[in-house]
py3Dmol code that shows the C-alpha trace and the ligand (Angstrom):
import py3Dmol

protein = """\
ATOM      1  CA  UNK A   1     -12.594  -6.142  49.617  1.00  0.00           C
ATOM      2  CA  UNK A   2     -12.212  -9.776  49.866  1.00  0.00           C
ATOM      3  CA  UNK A   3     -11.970 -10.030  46.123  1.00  0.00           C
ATOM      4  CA  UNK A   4      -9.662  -7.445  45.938  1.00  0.00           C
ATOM      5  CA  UNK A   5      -7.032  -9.452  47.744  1.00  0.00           C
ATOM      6  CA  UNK A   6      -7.458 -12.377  46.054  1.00  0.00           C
ATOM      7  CA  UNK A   7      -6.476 -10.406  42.797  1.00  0.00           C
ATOM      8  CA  UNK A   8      -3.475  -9.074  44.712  1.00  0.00           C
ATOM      9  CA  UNK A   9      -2.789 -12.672  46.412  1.00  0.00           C
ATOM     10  CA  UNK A  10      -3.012 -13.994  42.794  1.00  0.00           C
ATOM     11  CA  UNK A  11      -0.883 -11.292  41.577  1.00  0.00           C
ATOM     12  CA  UNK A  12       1.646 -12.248  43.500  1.00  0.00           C
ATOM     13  CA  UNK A  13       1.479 -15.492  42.754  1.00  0.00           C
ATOM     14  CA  UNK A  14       2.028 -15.530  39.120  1.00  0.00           C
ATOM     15  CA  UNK A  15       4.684 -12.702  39.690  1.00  0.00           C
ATOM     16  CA  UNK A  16       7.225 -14.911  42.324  1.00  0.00           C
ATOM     17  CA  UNK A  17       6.600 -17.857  39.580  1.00  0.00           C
ATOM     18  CA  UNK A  18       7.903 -15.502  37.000  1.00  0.00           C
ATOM     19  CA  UNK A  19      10.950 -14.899  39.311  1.00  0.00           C
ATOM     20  CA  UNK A  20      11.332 -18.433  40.378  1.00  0.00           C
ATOM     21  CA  UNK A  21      10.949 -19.064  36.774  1.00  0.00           C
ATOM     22  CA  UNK A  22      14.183 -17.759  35.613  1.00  0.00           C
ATOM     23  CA  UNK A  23      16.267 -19.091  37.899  1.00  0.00           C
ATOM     24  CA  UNK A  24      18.048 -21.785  35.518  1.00  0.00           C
ATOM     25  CA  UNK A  25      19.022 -24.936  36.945  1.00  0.00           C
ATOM     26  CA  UNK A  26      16.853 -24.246  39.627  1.00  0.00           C
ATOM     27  CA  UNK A  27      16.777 -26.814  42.785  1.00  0.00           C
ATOM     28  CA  UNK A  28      14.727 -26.019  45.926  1.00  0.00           C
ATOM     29  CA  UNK A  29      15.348 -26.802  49.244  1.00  0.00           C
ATOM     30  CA  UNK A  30      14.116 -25.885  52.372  1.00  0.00           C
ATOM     31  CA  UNK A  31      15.599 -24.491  55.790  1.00  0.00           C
ATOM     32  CA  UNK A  32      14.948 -23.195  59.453  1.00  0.00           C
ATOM     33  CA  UNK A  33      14.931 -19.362  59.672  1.00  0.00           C
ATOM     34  CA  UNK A  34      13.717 -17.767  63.284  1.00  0.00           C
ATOM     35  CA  UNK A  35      11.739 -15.045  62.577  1.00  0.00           C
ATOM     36  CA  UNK A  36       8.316 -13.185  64.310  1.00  0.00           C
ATOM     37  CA  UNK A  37       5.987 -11.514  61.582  1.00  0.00           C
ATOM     38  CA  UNK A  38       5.418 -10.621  58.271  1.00  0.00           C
ATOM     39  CA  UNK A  39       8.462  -7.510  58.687  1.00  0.00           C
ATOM     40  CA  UNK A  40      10.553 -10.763  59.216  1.00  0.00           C
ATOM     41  CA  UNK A  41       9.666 -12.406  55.944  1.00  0.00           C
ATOM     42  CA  UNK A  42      10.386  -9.143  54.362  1.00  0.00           C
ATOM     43  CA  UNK A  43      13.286  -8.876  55.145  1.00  0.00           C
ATOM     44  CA  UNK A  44      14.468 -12.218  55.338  1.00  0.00           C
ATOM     45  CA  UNK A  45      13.262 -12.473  51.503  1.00  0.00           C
ATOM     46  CA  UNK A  46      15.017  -9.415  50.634  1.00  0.00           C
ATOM     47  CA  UNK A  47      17.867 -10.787  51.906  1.00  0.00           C
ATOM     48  CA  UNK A  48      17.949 -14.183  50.809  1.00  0.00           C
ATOM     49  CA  UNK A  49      16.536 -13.221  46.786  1.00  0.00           C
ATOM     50  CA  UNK A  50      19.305 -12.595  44.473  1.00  0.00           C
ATOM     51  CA  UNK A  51      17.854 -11.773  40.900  1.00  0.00           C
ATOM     52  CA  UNK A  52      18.255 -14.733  38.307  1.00  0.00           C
ATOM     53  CA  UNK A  53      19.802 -16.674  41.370  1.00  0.00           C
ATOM     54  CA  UNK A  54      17.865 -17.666  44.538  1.00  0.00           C
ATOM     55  CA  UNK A  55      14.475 -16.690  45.338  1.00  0.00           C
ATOM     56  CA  UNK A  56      13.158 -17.060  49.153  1.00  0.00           C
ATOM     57  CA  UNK A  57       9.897 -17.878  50.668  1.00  0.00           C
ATOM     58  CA  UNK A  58       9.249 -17.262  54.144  1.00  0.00           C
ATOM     59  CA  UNK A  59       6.205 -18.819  56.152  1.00  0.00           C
ATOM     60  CA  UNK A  60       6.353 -17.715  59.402  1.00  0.00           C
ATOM     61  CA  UNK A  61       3.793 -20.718  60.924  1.00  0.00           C
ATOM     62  CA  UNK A  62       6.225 -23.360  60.548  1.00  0.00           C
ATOM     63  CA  UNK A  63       9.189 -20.927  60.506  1.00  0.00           C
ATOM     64  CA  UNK A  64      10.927 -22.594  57.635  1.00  0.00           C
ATOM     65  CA  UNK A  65      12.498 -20.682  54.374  1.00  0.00           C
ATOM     66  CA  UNK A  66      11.298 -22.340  50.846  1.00  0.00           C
ATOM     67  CA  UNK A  67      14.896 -21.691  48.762  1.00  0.00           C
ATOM     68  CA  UNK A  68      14.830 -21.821  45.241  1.00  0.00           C
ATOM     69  CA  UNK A  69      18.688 -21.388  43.616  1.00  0.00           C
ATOM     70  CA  UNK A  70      20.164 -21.749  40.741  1.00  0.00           C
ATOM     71  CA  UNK A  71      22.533 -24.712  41.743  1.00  0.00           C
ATOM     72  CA  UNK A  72      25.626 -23.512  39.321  1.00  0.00           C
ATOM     73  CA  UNK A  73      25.755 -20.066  40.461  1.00  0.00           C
ATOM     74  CA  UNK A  74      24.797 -20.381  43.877  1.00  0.00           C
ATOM     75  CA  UNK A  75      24.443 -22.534  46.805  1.00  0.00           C
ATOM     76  CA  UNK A  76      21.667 -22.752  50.071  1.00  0.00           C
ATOM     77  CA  UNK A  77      24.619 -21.984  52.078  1.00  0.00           C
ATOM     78  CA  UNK A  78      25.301 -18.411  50.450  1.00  0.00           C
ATOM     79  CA  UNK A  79      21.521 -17.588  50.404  1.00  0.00           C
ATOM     80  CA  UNK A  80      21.266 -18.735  54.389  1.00  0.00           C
ATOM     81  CA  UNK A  81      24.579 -16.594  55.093  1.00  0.00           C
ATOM     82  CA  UNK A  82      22.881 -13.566  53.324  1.00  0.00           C
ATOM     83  CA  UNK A  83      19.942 -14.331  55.891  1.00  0.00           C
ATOM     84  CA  UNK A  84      21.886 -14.152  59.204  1.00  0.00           C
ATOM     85  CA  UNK A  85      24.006 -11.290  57.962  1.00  0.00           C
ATOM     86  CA  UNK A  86      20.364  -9.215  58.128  1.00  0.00           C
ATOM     87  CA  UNK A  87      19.844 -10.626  61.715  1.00  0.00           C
ATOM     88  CA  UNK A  88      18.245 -14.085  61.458  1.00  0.00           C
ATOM     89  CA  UNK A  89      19.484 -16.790  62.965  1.00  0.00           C
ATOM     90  CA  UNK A  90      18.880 -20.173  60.789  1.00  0.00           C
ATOM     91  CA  UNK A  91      19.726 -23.965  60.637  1.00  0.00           C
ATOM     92  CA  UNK A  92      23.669 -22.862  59.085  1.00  0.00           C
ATOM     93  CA  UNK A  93      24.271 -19.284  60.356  1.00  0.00           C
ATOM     94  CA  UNK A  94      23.379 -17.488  63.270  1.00  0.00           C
ATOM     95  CA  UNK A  95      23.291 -13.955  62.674  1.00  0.00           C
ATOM     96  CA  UNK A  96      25.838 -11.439  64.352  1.00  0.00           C
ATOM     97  CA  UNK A  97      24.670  -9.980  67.664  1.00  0.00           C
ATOM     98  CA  UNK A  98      24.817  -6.966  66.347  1.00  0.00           C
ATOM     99  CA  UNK A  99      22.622  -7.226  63.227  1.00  0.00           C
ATOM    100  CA  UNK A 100      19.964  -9.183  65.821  1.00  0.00           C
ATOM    101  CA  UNK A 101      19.969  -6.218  68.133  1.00  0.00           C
ATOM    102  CA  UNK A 102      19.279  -3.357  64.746  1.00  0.00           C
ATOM    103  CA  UNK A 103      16.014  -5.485  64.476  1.00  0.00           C
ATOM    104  CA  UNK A 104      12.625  -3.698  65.040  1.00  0.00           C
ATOM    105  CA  UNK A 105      11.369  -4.566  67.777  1.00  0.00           C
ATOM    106  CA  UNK A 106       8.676  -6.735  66.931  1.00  0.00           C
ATOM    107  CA  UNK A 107      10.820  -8.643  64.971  1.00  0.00           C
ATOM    108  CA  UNK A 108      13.413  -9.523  67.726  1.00  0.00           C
ATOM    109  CA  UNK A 109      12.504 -13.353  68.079  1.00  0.00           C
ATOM    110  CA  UNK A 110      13.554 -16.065  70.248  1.00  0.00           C
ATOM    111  CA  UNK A 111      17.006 -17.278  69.772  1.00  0.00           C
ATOM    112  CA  UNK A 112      16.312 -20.610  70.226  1.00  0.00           C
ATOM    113  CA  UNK A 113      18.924 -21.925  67.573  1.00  0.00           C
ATOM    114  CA  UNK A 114      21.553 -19.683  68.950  1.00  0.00           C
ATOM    115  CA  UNK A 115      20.999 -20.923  72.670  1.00  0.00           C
ATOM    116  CA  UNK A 116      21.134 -24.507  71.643  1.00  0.00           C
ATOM    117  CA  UNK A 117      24.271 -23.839  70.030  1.00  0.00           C
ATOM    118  CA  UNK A 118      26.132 -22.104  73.004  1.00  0.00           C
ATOM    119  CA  UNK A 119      24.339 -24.894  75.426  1.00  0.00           C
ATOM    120  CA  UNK A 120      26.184 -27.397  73.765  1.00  0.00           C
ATOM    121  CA  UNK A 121      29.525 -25.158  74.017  1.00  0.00           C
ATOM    122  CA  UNK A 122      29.419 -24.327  77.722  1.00  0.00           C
ATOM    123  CA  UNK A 123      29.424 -27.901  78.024  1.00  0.00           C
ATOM    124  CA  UNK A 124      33.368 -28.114  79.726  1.00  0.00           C
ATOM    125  CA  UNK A 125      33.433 -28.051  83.253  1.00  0.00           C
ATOM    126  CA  UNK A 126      36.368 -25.769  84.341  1.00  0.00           C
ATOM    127  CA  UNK A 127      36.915 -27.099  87.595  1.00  0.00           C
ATOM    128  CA  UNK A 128      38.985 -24.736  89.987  1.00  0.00           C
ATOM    129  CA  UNK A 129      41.606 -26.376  92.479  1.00  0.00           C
ATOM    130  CA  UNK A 130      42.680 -24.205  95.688  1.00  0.00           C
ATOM    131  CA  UNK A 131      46.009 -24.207  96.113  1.00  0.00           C
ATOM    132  CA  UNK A 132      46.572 -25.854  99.192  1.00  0.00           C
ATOM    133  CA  UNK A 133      49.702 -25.842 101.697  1.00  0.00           C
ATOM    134  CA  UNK A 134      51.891 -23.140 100.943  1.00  0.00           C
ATOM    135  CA  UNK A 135      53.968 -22.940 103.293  1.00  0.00           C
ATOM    136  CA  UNK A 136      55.280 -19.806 104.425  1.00  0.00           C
ATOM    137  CA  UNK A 137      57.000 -21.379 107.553  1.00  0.00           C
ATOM    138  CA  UNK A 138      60.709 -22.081 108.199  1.00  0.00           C
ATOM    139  CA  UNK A 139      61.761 -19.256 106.656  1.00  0.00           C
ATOM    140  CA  UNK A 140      62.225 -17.346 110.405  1.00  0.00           C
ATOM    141  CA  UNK A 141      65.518 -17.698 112.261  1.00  0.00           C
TER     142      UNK A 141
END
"""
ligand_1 = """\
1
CU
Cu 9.162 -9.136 62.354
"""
view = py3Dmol.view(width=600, height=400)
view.addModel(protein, "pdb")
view.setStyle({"model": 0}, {"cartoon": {"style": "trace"}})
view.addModel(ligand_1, "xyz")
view.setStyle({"model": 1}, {"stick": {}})
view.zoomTo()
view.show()
């Protein structure tokens, strides 16, 4: 069994370096991307991979996406947009409400990159005077 998946693990291996492989000009770069468990990186890869363009690994210990892009076609901020669009929130985009909310439920993080973002926001103090002294006398004959 063991050996088993290290034929599949190695499998793998040599097939995302075939990917990442013909993605010209390639750069890599990495990013934060929230995310729970290995659904997440599905989906988050899915999203992120274009095919002779960007290629995405997800680890979920560390929470950080691994982007690998072909620099003339594409950019990291295209591939993180694709991201957030699915529902992940991430150090450029934070993903609509809506797509957040379509995630399984497993998958629904902690939006601690979105909170940060509206803590900093709600940062105005709207300060509310009472009108004082209107006067409503004189007016009597
Ligand atoms: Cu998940």
């Amino acid at each position: 069994m063991k050996r088993l998946s290290y034929i599949i693990t190695t499998c793998l291996v040599l097939l995302s370096t075939l990917s990442i492989a013909q993605i010209k000009n390639a750069k890599t770069e990495t990013a934060k991307v929230n995310g729970n468990c290995g659904m997440c990186k599905r989906t988050i890869e899915k999203a992120g991979n274009m095919k002779n363009e960007a290629q995405v690994v997800w680890d979920a210990d560390n929470q950080r996406a691994s982007i690998t892009y072909n620099a003339e076609k594409t950019t990291i901020d295209t591939v993180l947009k694709r991201i957030a669009q699915v529902g992940y929130d991430n150090e450029k985009y934070l993903a609509p409400d809506e797509a957040y909310a379509n995630l399984h439920d497993c998958c629904q993080y902690e939006r601690k990159l979105k909170q940060s973002k509206t803590d900093t926001k709600s940062d105005e103090h709207s300060q509310h005077k009472p009108n004082q002294g209107s006067s409503h006398q004189g007016k009597h004959h």
